[in-house]
N, C-alpha and C positions, 0 to 999 in steps of 0.2 A: 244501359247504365249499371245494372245487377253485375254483368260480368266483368264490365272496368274496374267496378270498385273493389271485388273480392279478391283479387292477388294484394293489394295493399291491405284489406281487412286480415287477412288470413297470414301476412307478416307479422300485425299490432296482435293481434292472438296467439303467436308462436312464442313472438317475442315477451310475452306475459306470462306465460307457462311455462319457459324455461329460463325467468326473473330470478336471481338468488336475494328472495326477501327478507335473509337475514341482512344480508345486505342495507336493505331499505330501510329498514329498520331501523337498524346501527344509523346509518347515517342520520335520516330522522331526528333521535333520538340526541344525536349528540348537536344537529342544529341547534334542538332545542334548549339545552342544558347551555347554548353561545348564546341564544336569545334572554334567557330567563336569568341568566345570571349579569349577561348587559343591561337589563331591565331593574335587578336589584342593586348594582351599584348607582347608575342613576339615582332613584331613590335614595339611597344613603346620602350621596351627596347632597341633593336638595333638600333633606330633613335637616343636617348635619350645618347645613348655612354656606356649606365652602362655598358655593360658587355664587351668593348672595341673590339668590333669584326668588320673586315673589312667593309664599306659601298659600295654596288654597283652603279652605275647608268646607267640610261637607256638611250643608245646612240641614239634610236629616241624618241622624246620627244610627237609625237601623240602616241606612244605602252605606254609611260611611263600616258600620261594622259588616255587614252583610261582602262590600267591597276587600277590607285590610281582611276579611277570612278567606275569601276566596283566591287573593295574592297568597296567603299564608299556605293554601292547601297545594296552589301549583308549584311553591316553592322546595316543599316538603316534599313533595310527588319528583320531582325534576333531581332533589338532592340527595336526597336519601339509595334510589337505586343507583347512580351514579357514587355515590361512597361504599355502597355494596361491591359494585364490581373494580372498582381502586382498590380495595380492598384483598377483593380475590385476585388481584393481577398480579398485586404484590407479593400475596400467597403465594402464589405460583410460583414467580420468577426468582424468592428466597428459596422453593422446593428444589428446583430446578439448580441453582448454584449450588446449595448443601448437596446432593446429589452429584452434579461435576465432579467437585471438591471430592466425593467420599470414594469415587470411582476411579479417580487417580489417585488416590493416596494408597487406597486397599488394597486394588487390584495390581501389584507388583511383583508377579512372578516371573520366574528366569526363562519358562520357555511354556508359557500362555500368555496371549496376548487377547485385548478387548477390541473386535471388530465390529461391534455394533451398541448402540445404547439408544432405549427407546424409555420417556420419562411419563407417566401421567398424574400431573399435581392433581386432578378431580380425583383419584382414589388413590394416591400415595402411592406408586407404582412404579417402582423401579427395573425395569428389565435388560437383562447383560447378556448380549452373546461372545464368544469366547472362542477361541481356536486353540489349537497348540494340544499339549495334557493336559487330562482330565482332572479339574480339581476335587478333591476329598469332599465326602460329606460333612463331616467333623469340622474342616476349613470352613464350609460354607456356612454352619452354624454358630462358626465365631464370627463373622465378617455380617450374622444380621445380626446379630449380638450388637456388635457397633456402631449398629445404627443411632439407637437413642444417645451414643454418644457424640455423633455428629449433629445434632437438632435434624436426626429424621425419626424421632419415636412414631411407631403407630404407622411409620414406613415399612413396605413388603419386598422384598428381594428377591426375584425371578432372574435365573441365570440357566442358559441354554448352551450348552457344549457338548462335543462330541455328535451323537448320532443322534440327538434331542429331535422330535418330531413334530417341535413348533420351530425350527429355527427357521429364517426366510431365507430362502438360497439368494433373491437378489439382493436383500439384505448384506448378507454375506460378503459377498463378493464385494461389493459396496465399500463395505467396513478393510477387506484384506484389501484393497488396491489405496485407498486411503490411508492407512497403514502402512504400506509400500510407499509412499509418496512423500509423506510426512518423514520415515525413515533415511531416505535419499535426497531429500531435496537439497540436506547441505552439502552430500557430495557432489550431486550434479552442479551445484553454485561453485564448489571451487573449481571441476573441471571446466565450465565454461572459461572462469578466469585464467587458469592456465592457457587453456587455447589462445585466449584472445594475448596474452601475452606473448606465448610462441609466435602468432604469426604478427604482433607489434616489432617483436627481432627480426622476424624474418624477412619486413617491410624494409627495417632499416638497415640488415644487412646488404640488400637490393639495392637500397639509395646508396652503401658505402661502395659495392660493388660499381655502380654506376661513375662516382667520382676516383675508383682506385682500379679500375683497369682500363680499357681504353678513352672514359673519358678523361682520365689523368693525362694522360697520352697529348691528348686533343688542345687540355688547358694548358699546357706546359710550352707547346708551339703556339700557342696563342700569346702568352705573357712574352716567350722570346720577341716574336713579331714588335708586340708591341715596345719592349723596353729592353734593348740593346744591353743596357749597364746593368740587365741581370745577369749574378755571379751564381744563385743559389735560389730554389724553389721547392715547395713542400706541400700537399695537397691530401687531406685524409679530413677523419671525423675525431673527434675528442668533445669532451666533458667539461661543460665551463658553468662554474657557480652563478645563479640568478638570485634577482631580490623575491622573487615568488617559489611559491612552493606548489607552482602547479609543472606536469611531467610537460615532455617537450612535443607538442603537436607536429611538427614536422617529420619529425625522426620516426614516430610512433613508439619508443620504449618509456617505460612508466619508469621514469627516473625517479631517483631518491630525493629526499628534501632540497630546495635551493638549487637541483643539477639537473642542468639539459644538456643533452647530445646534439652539437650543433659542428657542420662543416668548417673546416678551416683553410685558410690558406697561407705559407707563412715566406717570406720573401727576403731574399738577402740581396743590398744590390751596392751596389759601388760609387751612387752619388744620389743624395736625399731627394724625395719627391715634393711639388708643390703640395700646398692644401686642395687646391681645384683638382691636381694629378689624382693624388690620395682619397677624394671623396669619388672619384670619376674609377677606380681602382675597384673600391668597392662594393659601387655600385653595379659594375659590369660583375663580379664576381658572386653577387647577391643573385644576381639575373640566369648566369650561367649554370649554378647548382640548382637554380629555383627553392630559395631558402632566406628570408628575411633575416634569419638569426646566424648567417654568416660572419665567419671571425675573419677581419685579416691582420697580419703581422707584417712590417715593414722593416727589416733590420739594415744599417748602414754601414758596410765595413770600407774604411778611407785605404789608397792604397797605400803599402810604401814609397816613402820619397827615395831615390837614389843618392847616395853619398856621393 
């Protein structure tokens, strides 16, 4: 039984020892500040009448005060270091902006750049490392000068460049490929959009190509077949205004406001088509491009009469 039990005991003991109990703490900690402050509005309400609920009292008045102190003391106890550290958070995170702020504002030279920034509000601690030329001393003595102008008085200014023998190489590196990344990233956004544009052209010169050579070809002995008293036939892509202003999915080119790139077909013939002919026209021609947003045109030209 000794040796079953001890691979699970000897988990519950590893696992205890390598517990991060600030952890536990914190959390604890802030249970309790959920618990004690649910408990104190309770209270408020019920003294206060809102919710009309009977009032007790306490028929010996040392248990009653002995009771409202010892509320009094978990309360203080619960509030107090919990306004402590609201306090210092806030600290911090005012140190820590003032800080940002003074580091882009200051550090604006033409060819040194800040590849690293490491801040500690518990001792006012500003540390800068730096790439590029070596800044002046003289510079560097104006720039903590500035500080008490920024709301960092009584803040320290620690800057690391050049061959500085605190700097962190992976630090470093760190900061210069972030640096890099930051610097490019709007070029890389536009070259991706050109791409995708080029080959949106490229899509749709493939679908004109596709309707302007031998499928042209194909459509053209097709329309004869089907309609004798064609005189005239015309087959391409062209630009036709829409009520939306989105580009035209078919075609893939990112057309301008209200204009999409859509197939057309345009037809001259010698004696007018039914409505049933004309929708059946259409429709075949919507099918053959594979294009919803096919245009067709139907023109009638009468012949001459003979004198």
């Amino acid at each position: 039984m000794a040796t079953a039990l001890m691979p699970p005991l000897c988990t519950v003991g590893y696992g205890l020892a390598h517990m991060k109990w600030d952890f536990v703490v914190g959390a604890f900690y802030l249970f309790s500040i959920n618990s004690v402050f649910i408990a104190v509005s309770m209270v408020l309400v019920t003294v206060t009448g809102f919710l009309h609920l009977p009032h007790r009292n306490f028929i010996d008045r040392h248990v009653e005060r002995r009771v409202k102190t010892a509320l009094l003391v978990i309360v203080l106890a619960t509030t107090i270091p919990s306004a402590y550290l609201a306090f210092g958070l806030v600290r911090a995170e005012v140190f820590r902006t003032n800080a940002k702020a003074f580091i882009k504002r200051e550090f604006q030279f033409k060819h040194t750049s800040v590849v690293g920034l490491a801040l500690a509000p518990e001792s006012k601690t500003i540390e800068v490392t730096l790439t590029g030329d070596p800044i002046e001393q003289p510079a560097l003595d104006v720039l903590k000068d500035r500080l008490a102008n920024s709301r960092l008085a009584g803040a320290s200014l620690v800057v690391h460049q050049g061959a500085s023998q605190n700097v962190d190489v992976a630090q470093l590196k760190e900061g210069v490929l972030a640096d890099l990344y930051r610097t490019n990233i709007d070029t890389l956004r536009e070259r991706d959009v050109t791409i995708l544009e080029l080959r949106s052209r490229l899509d749709a010169h493939k679908r004109a190509g596709e309707v302007g050579g031998r499928e042209t070809a194909s459509v053209l002995r097709e329309l004869r077949a089907q309609y004798p008293t064609l005189r005239k036939a015309m087959v391409g892509y062209g630009q036709a205004l829409t009520s939306d202003d989105k580009p035209d999915a078919a075609s893939g080119i990112p057309a301008g406001p209200g204009i999409a790139v859509v197939p057309f077909l345009s037809l001259t013939m010698s004696s007018a088509l039914s409505r049933h002919e004309r929708e059946r026209l259409e429709r075949w021609f919507k099918a053959r491009v594979e294009n919803q947003n096919a245009s067709v045109t139907v023109n009638v030209v009468q012949k001459a009469r003979d004198r």
